[in-house]
ZASE-152692 format. One line per 2 residues: number of its first residue (from 1); their letters; for each residue x, y, z of N, C-alpha, C. Coordinates in pm, whole numbers, plus 32768, in hexadecimal, padded with zeros to 4 digits. Layout:
NUM) a) X/Y/Z/X/Y/Z/X/Y/Z | ...
***
This chain:
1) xx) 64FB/15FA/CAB0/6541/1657/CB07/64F4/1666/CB8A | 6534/164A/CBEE/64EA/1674/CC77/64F6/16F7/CCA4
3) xx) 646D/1726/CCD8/641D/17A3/CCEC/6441/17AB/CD67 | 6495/17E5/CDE7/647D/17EC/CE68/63E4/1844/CEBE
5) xx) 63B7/1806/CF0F/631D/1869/CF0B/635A/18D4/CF67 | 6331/1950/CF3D/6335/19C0/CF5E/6326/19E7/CFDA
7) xx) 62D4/19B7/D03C/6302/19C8/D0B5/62F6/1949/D11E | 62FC/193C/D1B1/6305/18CA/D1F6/6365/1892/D1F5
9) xx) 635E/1811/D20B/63E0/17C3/D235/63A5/171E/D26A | 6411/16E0/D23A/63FE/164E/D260/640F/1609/D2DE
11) xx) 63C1/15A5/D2FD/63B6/1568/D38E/640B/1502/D39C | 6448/149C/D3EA/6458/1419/D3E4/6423/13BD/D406
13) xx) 6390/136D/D404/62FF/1335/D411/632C/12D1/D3EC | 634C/124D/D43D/6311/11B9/D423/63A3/11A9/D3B1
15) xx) 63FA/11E8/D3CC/646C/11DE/D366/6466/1205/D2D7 | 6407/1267/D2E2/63DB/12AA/D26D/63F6/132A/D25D
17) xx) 640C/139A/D1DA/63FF/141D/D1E6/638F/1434/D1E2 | 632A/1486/D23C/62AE/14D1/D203/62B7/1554/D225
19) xx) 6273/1588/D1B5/6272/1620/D182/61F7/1664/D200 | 6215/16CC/D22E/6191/1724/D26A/61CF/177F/D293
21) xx) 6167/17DD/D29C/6184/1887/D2A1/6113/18B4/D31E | 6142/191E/D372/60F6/1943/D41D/60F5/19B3/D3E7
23) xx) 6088/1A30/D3E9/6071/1ABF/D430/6017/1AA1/D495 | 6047/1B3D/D4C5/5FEF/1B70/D545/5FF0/1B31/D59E
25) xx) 5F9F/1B4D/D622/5FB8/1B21/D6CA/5F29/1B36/D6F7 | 5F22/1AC1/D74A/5E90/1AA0/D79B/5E6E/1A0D/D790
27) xx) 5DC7/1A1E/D7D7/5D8D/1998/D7E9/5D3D/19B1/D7D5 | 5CDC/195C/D768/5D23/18E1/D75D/5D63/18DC/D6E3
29) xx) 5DA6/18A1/D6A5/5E18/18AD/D630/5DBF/186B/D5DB | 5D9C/18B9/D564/5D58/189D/D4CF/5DAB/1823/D494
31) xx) 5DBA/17AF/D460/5DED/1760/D412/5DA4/1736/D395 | 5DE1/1752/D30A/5D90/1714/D2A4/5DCF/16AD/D278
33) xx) 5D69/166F/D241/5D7D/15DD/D1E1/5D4F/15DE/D179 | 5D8D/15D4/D11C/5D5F/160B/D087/5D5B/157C/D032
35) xx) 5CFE/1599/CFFC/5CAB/1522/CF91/5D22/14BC/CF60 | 5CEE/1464/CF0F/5D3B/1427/CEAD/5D65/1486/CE35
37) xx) 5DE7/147B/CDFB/5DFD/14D6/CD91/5E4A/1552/CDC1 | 5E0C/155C/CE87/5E16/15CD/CE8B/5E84/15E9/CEC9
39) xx) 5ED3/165E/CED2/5F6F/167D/CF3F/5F56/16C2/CFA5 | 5F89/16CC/D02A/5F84/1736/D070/5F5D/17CE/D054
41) xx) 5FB9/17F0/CFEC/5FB3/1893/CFEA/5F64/189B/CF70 | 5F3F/1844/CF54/5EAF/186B/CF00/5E07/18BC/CF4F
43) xx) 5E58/18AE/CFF1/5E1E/18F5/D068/5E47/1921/D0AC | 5E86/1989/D04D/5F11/19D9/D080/5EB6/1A74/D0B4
45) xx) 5E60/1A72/D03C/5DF7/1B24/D038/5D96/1B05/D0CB | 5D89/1A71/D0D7/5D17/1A6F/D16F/5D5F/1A6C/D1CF
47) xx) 5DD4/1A1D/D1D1/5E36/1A1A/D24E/5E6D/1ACF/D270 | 5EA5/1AF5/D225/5EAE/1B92/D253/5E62/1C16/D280
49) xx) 5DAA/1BD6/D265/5D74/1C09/D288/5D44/1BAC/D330 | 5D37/1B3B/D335/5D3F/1B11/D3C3/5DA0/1B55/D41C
51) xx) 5DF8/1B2D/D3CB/5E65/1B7B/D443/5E7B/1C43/D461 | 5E09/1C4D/D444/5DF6/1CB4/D48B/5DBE/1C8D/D508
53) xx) 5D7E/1C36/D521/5D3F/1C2B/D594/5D55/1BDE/D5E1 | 5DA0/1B6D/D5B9/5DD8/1AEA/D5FB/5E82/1AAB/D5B6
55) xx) 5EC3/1A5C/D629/5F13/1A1E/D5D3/5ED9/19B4/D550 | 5F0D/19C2/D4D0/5ECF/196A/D45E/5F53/1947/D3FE
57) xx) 5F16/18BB/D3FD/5F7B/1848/D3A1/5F56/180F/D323 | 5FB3/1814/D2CC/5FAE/17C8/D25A/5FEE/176C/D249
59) xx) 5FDA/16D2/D205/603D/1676/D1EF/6033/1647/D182 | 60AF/15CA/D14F/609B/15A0/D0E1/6071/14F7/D127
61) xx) 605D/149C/D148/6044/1403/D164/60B9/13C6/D123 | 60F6/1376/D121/614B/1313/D107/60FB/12FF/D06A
63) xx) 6133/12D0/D005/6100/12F3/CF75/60E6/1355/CF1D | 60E5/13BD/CF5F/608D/143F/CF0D/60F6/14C8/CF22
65) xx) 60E5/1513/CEC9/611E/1598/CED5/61BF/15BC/CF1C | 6206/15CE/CF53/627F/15C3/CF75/629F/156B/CFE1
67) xx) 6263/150F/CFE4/629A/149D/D046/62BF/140C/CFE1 | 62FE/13B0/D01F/62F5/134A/D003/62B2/12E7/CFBD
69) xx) 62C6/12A5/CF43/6277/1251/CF15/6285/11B9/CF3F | 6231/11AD/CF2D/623E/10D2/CF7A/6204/106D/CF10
71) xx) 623D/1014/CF08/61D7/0F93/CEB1/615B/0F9E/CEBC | 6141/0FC9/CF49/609C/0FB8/CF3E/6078/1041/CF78
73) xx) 5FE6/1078/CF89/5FD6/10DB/CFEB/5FD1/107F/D072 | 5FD2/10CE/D0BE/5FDE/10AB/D15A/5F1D/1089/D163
75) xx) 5F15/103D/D1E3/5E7B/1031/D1EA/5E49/109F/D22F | 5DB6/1085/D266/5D8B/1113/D28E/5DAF/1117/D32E
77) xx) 5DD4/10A8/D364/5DFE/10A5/D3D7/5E78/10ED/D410 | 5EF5/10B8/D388/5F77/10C5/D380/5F66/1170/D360
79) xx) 5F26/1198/D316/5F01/122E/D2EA/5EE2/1286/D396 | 5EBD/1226/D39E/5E71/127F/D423/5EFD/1294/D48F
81) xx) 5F07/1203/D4CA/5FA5/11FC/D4F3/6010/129B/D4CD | 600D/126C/D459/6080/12E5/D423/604F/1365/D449
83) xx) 5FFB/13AB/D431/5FB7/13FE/D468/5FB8/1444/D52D | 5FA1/13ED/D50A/5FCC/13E4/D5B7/6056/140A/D5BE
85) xx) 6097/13BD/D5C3/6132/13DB/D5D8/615F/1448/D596 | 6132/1468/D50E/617E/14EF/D4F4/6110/1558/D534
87) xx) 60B3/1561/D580/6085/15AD/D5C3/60F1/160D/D64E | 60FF/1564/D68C/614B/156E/D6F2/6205/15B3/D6B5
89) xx) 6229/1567/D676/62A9/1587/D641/62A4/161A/D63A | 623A/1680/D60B/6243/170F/D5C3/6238/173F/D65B
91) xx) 6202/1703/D6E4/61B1/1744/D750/6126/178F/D723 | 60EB/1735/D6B0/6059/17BE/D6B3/6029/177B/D73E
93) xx) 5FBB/17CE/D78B/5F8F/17D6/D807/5EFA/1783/D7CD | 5ED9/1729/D837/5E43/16DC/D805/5DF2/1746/D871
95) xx) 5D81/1725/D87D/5D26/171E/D80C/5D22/1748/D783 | 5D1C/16CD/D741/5D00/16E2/D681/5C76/16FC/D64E
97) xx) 5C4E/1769/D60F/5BE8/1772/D599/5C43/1734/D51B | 5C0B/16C2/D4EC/5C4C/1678/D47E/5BEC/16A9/D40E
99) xx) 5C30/16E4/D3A2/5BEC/1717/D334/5C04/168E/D2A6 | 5BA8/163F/D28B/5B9D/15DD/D238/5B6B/15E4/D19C
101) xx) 5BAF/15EE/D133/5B78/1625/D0A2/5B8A/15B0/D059 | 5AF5/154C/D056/5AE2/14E4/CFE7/5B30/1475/D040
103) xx) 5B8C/1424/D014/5BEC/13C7/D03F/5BE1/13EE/D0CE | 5C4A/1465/D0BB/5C7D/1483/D152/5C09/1483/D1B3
105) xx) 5B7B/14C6/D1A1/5B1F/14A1/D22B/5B06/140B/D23C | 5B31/13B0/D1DF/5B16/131C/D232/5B94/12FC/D2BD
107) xx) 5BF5/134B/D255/5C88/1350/D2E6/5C49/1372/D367 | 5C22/13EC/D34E/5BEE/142E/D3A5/5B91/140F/D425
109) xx) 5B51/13D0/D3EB/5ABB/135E/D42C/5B12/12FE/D47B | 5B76/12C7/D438/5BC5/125E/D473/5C04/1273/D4E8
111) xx) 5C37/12EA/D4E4/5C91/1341/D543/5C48/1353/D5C5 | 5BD0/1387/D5B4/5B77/13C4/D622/5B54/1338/D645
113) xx) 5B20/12C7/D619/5B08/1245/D643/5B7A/1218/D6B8 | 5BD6/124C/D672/5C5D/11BE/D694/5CA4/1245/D748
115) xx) 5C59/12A8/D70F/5CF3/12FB/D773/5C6C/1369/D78D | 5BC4/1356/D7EA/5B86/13B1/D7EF/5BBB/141D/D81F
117) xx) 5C0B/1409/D8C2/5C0D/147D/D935/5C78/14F4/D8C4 | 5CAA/14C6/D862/5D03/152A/D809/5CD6/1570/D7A9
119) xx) 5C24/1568/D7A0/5BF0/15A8/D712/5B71/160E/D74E | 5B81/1665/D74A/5B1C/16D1/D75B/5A8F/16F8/D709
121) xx) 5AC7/16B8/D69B/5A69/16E1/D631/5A8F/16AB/D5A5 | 5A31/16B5/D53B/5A2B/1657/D4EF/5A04/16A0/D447
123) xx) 5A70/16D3/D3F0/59FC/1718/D375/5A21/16C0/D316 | 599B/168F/D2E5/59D8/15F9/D280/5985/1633/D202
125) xx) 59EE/1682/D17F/59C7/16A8/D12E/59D3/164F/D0A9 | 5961/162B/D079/593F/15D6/D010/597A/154E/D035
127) xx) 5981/150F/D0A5/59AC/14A7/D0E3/5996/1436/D09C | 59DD/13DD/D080/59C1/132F/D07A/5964/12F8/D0CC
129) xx) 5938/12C4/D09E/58E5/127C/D12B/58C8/11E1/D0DC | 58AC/118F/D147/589B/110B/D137/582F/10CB/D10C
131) xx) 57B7/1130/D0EF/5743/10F9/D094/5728/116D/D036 | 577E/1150/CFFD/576A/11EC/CF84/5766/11B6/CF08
133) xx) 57A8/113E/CEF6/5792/10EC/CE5F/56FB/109F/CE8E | 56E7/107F/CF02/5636/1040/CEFF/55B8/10B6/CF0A
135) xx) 560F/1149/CEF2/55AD/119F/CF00/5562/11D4/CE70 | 55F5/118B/CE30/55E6/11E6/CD7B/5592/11A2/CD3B
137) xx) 5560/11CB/CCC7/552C/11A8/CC66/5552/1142/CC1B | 551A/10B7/CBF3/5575/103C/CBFC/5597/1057/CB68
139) xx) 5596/108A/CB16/55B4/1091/CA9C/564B/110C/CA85 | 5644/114A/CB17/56DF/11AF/CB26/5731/113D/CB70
141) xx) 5722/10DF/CBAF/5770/1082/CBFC/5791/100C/CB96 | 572F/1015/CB4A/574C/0F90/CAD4/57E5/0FCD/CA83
143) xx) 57C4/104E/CA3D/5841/1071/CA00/58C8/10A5/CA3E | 58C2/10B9/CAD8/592C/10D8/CB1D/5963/1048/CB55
145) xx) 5904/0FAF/CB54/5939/0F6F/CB55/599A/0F2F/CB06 | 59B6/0F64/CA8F/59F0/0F38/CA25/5A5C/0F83/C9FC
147) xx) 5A87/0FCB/CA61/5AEE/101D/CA5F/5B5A/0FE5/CA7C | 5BCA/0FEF/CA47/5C5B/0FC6/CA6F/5CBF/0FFD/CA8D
149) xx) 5CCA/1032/CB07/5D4B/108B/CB22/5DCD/1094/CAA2 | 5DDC/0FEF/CAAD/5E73/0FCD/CA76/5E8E/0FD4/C9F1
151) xx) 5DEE/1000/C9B1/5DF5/1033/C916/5DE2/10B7/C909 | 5DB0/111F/C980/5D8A/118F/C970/5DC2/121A/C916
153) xx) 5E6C/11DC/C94A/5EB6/1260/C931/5F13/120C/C8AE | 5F72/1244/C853/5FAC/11F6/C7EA/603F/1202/C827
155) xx) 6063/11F5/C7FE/612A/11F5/C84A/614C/12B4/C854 | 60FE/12EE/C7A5/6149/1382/C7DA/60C7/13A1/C76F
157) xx) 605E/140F/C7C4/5FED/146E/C78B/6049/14CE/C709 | 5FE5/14E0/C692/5FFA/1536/C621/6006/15DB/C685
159) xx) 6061/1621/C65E/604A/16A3/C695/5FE7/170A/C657 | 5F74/16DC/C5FE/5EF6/172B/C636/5E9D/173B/C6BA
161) xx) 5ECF/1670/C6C4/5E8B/1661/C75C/5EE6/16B1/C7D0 | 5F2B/16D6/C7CE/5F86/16C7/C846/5F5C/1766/C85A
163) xx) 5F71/1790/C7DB/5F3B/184D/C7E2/5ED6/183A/C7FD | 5E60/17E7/C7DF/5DE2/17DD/C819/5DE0/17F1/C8E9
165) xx) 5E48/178B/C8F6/5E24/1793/C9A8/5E9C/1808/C9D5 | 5EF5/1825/C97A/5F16/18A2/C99F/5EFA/1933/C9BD
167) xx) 5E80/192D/C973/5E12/19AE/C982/5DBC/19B5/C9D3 | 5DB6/1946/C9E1/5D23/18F0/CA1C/5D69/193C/CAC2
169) xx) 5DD9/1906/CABC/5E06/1915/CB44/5E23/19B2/CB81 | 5E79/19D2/CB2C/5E98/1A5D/CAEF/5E15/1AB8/CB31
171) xx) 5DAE/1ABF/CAE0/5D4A/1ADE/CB21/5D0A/1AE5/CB83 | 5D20/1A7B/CBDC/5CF6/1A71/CC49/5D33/1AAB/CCB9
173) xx) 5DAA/1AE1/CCA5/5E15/1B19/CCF2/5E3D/1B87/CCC9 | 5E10/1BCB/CC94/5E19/1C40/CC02/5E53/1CA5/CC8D
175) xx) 5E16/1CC1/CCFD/5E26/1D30/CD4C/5EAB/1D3D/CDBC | 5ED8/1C86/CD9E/5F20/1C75/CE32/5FC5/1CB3/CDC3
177) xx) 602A/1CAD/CE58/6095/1CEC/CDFB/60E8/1CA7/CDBB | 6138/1CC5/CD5E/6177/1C7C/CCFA/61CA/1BF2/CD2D
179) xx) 6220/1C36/CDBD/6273/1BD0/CDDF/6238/1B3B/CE23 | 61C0/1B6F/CE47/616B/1AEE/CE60/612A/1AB5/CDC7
181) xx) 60B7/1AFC/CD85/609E/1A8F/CD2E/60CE/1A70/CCD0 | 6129/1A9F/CC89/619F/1A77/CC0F/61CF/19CC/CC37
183) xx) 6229/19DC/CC8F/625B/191A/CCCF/61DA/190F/CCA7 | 6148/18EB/CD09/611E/18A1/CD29/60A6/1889/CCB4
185) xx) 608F/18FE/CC60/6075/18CC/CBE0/60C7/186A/CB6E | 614E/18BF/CB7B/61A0/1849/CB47/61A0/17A2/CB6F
187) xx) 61A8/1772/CBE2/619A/1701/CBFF/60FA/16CA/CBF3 | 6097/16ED/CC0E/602B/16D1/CBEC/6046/167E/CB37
189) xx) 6076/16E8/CAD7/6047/16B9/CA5B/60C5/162B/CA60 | 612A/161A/CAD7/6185/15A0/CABD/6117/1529/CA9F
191) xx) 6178/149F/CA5F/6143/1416/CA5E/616C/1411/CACD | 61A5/1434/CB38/61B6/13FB/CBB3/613A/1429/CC2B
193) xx) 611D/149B/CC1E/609F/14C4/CC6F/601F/149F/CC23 | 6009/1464/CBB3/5F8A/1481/CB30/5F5E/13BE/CB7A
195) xx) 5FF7/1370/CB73/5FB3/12FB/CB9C/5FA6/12CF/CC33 | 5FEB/133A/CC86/5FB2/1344/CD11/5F16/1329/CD47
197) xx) 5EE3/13A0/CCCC/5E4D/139E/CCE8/5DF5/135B/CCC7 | 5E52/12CE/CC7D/5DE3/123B/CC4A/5E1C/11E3/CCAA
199) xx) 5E97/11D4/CD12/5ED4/1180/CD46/5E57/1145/CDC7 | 5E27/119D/CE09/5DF3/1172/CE7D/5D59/110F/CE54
201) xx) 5D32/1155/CDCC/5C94/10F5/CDB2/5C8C/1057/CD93 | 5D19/103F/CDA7/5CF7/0F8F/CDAF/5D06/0F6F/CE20
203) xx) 5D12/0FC1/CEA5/5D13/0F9C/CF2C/5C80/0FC2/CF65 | 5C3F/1022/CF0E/5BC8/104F/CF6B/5B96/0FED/CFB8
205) xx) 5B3A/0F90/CF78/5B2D/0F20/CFCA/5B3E/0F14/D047 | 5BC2/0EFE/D04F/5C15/0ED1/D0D1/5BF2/0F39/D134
207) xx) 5BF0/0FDC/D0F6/5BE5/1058/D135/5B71/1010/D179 | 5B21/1012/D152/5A5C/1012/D163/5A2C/0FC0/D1B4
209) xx) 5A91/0F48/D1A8/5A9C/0EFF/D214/5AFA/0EC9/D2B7 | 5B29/0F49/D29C/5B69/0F71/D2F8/5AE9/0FC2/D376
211) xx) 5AF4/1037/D319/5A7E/1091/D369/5A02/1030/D38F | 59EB/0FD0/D354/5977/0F9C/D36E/5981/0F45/D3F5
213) xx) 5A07/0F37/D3F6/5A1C/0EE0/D494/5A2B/0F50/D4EA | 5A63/0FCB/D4EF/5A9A/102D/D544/5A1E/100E/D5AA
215) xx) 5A53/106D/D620/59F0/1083/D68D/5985/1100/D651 | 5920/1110/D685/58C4/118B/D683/5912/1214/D677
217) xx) 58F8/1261/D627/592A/12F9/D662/5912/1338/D6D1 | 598D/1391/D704/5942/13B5/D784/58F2/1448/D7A0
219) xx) 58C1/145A/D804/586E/14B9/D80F/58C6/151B/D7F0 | 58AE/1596/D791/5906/15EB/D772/58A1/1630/D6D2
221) xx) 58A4/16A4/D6BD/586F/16EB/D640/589D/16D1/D5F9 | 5833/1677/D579/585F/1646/D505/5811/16BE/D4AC
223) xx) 5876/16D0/D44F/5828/1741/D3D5/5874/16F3/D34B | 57FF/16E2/D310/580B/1699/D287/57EE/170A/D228
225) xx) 5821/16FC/D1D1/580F/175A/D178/584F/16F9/D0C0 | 57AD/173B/D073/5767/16DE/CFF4/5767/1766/CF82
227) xx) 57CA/1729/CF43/57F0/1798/CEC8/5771/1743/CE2E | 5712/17AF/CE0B/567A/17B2/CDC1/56A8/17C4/CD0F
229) xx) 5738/17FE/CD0D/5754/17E1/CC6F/57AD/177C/CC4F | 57D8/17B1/CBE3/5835/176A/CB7F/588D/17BA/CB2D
231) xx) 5903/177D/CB31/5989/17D3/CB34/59D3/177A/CACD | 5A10/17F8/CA99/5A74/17B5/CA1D/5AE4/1745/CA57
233) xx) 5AE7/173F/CADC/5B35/16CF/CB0A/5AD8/165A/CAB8 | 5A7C/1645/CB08/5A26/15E1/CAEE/59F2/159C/CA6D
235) xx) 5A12/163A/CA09/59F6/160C/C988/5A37/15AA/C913 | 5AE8/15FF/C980/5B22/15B2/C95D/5B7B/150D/C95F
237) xx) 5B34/14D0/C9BC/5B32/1464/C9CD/5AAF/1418/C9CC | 5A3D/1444/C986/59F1/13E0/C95C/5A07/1376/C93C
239) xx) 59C1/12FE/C94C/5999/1272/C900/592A/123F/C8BF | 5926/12BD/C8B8/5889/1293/C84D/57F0/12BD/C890
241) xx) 5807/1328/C920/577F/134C/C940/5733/13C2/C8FE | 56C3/138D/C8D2/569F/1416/C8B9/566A/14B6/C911
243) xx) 5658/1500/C8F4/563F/157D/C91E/55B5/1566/C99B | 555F/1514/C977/54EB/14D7/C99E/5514/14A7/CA05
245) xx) 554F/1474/CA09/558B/13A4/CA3C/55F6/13FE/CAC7 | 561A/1480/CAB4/5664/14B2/CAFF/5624/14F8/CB7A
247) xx) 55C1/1540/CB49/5557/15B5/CB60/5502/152F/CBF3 | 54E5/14B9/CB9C/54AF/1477/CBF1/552E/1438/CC5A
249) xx) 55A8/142B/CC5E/5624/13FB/CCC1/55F1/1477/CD34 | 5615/1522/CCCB/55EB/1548/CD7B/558E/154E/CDE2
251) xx) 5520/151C/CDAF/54A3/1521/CDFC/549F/14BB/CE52 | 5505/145C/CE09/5509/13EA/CE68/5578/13E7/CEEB
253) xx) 55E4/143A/CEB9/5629/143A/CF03/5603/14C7/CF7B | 55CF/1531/CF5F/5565/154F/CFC3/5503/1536/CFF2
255) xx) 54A6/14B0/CFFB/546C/147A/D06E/54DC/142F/D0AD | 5530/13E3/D07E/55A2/13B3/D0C6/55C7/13FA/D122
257) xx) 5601/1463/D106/564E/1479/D181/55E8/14F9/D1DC | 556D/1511/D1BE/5514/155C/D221/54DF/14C4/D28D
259) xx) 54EF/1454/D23F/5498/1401/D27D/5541/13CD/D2F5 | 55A3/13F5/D2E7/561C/13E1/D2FD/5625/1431/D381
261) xx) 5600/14A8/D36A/560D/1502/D3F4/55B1/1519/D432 | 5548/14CB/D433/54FE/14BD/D451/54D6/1462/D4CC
263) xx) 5541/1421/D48F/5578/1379/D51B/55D0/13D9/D558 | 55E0/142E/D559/564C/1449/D59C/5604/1488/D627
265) xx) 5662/14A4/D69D/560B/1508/D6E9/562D/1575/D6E6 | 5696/15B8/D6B1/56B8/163E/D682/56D9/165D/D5D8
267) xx) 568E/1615/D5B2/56A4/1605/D505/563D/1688/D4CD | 56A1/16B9/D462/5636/1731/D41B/5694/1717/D396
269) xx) 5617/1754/D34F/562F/1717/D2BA/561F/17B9/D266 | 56AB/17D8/D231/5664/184A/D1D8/567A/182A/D13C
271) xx) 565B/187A/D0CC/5662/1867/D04D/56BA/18C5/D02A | 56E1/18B9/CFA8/575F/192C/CF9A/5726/1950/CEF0
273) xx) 56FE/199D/CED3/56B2/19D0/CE23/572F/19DF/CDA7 | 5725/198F/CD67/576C/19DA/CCE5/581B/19D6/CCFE
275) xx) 5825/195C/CD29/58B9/191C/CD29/5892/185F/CD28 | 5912/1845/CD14/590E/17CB/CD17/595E/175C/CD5D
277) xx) 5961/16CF/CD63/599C/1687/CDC7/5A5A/16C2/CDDA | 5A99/16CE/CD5A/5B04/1701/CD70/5B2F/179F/CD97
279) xx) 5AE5/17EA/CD52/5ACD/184E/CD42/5A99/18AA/CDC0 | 5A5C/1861/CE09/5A52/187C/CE8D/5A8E/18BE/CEF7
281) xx) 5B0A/1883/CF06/5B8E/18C6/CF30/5BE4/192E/CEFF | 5BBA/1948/CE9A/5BC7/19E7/CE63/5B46/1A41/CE51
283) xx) 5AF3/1A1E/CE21/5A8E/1A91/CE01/59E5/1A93/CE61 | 5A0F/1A3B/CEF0/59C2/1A26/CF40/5A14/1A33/CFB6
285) xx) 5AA7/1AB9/CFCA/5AD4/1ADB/D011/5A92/1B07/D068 | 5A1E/1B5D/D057/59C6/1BA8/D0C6/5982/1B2E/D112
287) xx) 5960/1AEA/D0DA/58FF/1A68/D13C/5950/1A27/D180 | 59C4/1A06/D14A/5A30/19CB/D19E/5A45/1A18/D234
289) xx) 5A76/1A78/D1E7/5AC1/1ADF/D25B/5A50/1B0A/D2CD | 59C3/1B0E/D2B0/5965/1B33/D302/5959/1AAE/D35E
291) xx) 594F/1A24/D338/5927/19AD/D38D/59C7/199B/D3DF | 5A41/19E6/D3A2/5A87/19DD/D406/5A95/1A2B/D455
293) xx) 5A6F/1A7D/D470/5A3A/1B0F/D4C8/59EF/1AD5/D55C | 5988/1A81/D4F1/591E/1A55/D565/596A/19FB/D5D6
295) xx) 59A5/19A3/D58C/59C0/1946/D5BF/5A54/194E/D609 | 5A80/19A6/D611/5B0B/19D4/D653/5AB5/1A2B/D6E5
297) xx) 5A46/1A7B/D6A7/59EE/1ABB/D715/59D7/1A53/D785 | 5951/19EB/D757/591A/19B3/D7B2/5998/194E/D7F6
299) xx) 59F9/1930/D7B6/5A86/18FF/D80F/5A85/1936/D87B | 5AA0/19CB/D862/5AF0/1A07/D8AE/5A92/1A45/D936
301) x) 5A07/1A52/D91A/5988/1A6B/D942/5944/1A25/D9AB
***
């Protein structure tokens, strides 16, 4: 049964429908990009608090959440492209602070590469990055190499599991109001959104090497931000790491990306306590919402 999402409205992009939703008025206009797995209004609680202060957007990308699905995902170029145009299509006003979560900050990176004079600022939370499998622990890269998207999920999950990510989710949204997270919990536990969020990891690659050709970023405040736990998201898609084997991923993936903003010339690196890579975007609302504060400031500043 199809769920219509509760608020927003569809674009016409590249001969495509895509889903995105605008509050509020100003410059520079907040835009998020939400992870793999992840939907627009799964940054629905940060977008309404941006838009107190600025115009702020949510979308779905071509594949994911109420837009369009394709044979393939789009590349990170074609991602970026689209982006663009439904920017323009809605009239948000550039300068962009592009808000990037996991997946989405490699978009993000791409964006500010490909289209600088249009990006103001930069918050790339738990970001992809292009040496992050040569940063890990070769014994967490050995068993994530052996992962197979195309066996991950079975045709249709037992409904313990499904109540499993129904709570899971449930929870995480426990405060927002009914007419928003009801749909968008519902579609979350679909086989149609469940294999969304394995579709893009046989392209990473391609992602990684994309960014790796881009131009330099441009001068503009980068704020990275490195989530220090581990979250029942995470638990629940293990492949076999242990608790150890994990403990040591984040240490690695925080010299990564301090040593990350570090190249930068406006790069700052904060930590976020007692949330995790998914988990982030809900229960690391305050860190969010504070680096977008800053960074809408020194825009505007």
């Amino acid at each position: 049964m199809s769920i219509e999402a509760p608020v927003g409205r569809q674009y016409e992009i590249g001969g495509r429908p895509v889903w995105a939703y605008r509050s509020g008025e100003g410059v520079p206009s907040v835009v998020f990009l939400p992870g793999g797995g992840a939907v627009g209004l799964d940054y629905w609680h940060l977008q309404q608090s941006a838009a107190e202060l600025t115009t702020s957007v949510v979308y779905d990308r071509t594949g994911t959440g109420w837009s369009r699905r394709e044979a393939r995902p789009l590349s990170s170029a074609e991602t970026v492209d689209e982006l663009r145009e439904l920017l323009r299509a809605m009239e948000i006003p550039a300068p962009y602070v592009l808000v990037g979560h996991s997946l989405g900050g490699l978009f993000a990176r791409h964006y500010a590469s490909r289209f600088p004079a249009e990006v103001a600022g930069l918050l790339l939370i738990e970001t992809a990055h292009e040496d992050y499998a040569a940063a890990m622990p070769a014994e967490l890269e050995e068993l994530r190499g052996a992962f197979d998207p195309d066996q991950a999920l079975p045709d249709e999950l037992p409904e313990k599991a499904l109540q499993f990510y129904r709570d899971l989710f449930g929870r995480m949204m426990a405060g927002w109001p009914a007419e928003i997270r009801e749909p968008l919990v519902t579609r979350h536990v679909s086989m149609t959104w469940l294999r969304d969020g394995f579709a893009p990891v046989k392209y990473l690659d391609d992602y990684l090497g994309e960014i790796r050709q881009a131009p330099p970023l441009p001068d503009v405040p980068v704020i990275l931000l490195t989530a220090t736990g581990i979250d029942d998201f995470k638990r629940a898609v293990l492949v076999g790491e242990s608790e150890s084997l994990l403990q040591k991923e984040i240490e690695a993936k925080k010299q990564l990306y301090a040593d990350f903003a570090a190249s930068l010339p406006r790069g700052e690196h904060r930590l976020v306590d007692g949330v995790g890579h998914a988990s982030i975007a809900f229960a690391g609302e305050d860190a969010i919402l504070r680096a977008i504060r800053d960074l809408v400031a020194r825009a505007a500043g």
